[in-house]
MDTraj code that builds the backbone (N, CA, C; nanometers):
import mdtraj as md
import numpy as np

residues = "UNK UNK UNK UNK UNK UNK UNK UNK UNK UNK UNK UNK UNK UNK UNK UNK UNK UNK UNK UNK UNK UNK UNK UNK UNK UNK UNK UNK UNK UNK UNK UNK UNK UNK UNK UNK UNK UNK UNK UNK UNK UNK UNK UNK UNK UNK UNK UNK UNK UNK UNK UNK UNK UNK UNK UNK UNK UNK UNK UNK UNK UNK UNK UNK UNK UNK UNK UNK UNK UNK UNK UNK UNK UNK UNK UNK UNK UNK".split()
xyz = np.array([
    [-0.5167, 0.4999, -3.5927],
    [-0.5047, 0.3850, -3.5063],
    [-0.4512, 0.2669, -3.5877],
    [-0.3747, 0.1649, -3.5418],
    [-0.3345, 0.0725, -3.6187],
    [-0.4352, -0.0074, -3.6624],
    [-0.5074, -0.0508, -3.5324],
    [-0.6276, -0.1514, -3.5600],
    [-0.7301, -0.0907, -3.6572],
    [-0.8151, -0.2093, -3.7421],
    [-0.9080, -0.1495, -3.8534],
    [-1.0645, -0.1316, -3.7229],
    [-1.0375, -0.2463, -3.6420],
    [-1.1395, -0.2606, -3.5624],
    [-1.1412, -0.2624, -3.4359],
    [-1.2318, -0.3047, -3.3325],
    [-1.2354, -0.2927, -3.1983],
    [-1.1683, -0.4691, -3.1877],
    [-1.2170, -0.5440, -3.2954],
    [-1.2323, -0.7164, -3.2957],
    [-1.0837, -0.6982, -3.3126],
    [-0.9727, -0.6413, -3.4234],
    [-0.8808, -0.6539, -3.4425],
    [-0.7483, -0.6423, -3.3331],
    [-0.8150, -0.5183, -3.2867],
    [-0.7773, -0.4530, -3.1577],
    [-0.7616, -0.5922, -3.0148],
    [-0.8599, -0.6525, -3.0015],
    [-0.8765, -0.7687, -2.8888],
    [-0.7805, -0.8969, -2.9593],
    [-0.7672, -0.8944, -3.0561],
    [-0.7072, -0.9865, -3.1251],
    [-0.5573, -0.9593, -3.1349],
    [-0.5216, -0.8645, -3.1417],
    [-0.3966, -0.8570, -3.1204],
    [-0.3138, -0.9249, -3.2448],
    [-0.3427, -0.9265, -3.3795],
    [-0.2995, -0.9788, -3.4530],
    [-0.1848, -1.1607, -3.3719],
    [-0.3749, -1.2058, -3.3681],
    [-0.3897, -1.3528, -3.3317],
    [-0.2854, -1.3798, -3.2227],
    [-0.2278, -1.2596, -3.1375],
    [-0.1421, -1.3145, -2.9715],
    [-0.2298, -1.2359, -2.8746],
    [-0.3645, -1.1918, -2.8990],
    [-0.4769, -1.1559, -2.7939],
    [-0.4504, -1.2189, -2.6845],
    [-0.4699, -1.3834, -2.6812],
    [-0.4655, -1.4537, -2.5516],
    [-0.3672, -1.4388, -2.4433],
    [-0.2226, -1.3968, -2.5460],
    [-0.1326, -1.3928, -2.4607],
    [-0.1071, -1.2812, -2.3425],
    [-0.1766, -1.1331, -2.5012],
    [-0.1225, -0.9899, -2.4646],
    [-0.2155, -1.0042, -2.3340],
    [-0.3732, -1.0242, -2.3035],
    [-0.4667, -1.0113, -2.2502],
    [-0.4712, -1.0922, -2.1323],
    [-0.4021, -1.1584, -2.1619],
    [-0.3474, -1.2929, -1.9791],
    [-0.2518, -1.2011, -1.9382],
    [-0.1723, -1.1770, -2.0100],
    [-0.0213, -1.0638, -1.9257],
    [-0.0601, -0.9659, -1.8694],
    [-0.1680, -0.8671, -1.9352],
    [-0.2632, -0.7975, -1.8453],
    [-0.3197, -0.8314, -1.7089],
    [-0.3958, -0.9416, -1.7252],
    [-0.4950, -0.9432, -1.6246],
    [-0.3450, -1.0101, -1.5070],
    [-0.2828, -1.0415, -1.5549],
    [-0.1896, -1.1518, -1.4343],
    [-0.1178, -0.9713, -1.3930],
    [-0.0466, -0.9301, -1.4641],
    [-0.0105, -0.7863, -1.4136],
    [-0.0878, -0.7660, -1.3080],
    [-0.1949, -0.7193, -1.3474],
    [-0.3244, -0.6421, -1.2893],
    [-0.3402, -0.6688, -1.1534],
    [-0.3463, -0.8409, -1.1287],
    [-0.3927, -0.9239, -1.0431],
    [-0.2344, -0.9385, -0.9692],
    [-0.2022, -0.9145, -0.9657],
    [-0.0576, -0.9133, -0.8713],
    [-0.0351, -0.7654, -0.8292],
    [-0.0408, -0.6437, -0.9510],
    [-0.0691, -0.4809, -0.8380],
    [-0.1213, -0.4664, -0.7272],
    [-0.2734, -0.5672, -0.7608],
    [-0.3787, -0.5214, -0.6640],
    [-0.3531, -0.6035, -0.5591],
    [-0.2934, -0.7164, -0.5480],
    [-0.2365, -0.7738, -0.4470],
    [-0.1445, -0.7412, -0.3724],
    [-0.0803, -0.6712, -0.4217],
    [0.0576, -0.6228, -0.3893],
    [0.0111, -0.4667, -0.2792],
    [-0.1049, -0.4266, -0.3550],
    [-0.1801, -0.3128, -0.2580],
    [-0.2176, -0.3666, -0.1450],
    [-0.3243, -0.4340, -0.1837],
    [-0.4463, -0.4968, -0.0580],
    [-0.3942, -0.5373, 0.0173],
    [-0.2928, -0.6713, 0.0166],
    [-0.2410, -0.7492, 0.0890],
    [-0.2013, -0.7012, 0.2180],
    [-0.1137, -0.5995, 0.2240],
    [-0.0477, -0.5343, 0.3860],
    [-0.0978, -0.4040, 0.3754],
    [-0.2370, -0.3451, 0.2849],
    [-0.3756, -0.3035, 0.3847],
    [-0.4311, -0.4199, 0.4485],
    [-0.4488, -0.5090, 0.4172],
    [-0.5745, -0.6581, 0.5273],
    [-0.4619, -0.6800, 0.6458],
    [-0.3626, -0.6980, 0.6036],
    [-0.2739, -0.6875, 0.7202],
    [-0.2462, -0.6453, 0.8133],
    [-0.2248, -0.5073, 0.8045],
    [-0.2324, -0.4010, 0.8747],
    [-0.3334, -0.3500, 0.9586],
    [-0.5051, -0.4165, 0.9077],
    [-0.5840, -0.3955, 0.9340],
    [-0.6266, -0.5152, 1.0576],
    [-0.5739, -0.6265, 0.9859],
    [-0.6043, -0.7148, 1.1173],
    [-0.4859, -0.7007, 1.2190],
    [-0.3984, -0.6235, 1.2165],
    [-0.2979, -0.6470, 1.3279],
    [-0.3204, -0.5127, 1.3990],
    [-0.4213, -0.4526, 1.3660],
    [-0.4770, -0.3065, 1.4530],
    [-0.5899, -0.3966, 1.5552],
    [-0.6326, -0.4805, 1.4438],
    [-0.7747, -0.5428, 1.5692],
    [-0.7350, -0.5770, 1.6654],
    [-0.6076, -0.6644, 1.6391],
    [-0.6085, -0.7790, 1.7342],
    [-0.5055, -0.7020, 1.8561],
    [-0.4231, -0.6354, 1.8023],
    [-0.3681, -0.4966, 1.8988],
    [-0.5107, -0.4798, 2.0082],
    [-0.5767, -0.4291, 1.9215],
    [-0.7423, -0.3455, 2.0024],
    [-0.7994, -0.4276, 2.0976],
    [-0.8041, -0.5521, 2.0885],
    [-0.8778, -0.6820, 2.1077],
    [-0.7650, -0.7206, 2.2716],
    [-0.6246, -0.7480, 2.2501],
    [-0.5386, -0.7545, 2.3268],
    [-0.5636, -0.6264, 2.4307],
    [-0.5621, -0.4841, 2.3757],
    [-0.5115, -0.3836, 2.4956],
    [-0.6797, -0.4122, 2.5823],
    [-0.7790, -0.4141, 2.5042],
    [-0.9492, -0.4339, 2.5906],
    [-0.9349, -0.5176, 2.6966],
    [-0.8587, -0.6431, 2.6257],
    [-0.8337, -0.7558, 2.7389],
    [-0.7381, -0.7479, 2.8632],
    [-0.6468, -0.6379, 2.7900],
    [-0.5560, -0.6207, 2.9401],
    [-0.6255, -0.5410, 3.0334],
    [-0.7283, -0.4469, 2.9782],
    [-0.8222, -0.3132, 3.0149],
    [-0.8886, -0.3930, 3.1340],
    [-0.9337, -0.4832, 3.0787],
    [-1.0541, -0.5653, 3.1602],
    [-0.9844, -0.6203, 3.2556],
    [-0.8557, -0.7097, 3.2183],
    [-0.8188, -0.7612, 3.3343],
    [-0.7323, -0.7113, 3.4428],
    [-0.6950, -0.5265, 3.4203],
    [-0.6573, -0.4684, 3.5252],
    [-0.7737, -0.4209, 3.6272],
    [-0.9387, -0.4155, 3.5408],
    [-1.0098, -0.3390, 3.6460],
    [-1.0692, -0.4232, 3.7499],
    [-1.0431, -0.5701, 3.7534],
    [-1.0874, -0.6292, 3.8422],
    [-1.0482, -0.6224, 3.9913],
    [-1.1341, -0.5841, 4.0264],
    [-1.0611, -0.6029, 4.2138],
    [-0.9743, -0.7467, 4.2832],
    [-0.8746, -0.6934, 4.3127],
    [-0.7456, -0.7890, 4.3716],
    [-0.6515, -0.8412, 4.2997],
    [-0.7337, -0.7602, 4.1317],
    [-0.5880, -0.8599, 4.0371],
    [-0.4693, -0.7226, 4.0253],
    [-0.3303, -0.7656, 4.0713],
    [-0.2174, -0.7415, 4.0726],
    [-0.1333, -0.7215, 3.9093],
    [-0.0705, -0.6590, 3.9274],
    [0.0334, -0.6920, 3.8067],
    [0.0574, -0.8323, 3.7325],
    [0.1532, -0.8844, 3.8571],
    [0.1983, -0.9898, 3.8663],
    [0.0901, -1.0715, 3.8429],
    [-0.0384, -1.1561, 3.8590],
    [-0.1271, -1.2249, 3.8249],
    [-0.1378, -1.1915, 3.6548],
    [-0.1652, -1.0440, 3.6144],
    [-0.2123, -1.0816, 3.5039],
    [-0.0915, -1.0701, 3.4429],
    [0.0145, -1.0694, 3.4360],
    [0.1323, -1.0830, 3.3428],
    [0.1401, -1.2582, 3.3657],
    [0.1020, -1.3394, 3.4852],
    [0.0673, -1.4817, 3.5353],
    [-0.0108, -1.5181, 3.3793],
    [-0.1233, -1.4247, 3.3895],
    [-0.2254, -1.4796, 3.3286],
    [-0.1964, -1.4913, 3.1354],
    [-0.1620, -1.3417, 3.0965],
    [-0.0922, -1.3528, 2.9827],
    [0.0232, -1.4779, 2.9352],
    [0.1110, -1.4736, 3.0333],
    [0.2152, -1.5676, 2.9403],
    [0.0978, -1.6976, 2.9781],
    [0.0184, -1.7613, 3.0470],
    [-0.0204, -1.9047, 3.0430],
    [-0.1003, -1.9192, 2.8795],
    [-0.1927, -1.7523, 2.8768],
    [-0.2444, -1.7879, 2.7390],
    [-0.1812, -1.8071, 2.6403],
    [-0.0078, -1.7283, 2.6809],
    [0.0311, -1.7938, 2.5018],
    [0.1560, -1.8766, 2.4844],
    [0.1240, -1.9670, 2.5845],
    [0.1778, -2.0968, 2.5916],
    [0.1151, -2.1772, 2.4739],
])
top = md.Topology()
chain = top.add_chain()
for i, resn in enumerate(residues, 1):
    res = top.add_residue(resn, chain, resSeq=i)
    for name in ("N", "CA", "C"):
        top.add_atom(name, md.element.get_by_symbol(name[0]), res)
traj = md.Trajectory(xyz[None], top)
């Protein structure tokens, strides 16, 4: 091994701080680069889920029409 030690090793012949920030900033941008559009993906399934329940609900009401709840949709996303 080059290093004499584990201390020498973290030290990096005295550019530790640098080698060991380039790491963790690496690191911390992979895992972002993962997670990010999984949470994404994950909230745009809910709100999919959340939307079709709401159309669910507002077809089973008695007397509501097409036309009303397509009424009713575009007013909410005004």
């Amino acid at each position: 091994m080059y290093f004499e030690s584990f201390a020498e090793f973290l030290a990096m012949g005295n550019h530790g701080p640098y080698v060991w920030a380039s790491w963790g900033l690496t690191f911390a941008i992979v895992a972002w680069n993962v997670l990010q559009p999984w949470r994404q993906r994950r909230r745009l399934l809910q709100e999919q889920a959340a939307l079709l329940r709401r159309e669910q609900g507002a077809g089973s009401r008695p007397g509501a029409s097409p036309a009303s709840r397509n009424d009713a949709n575009q007013s909410r996303l005004k």
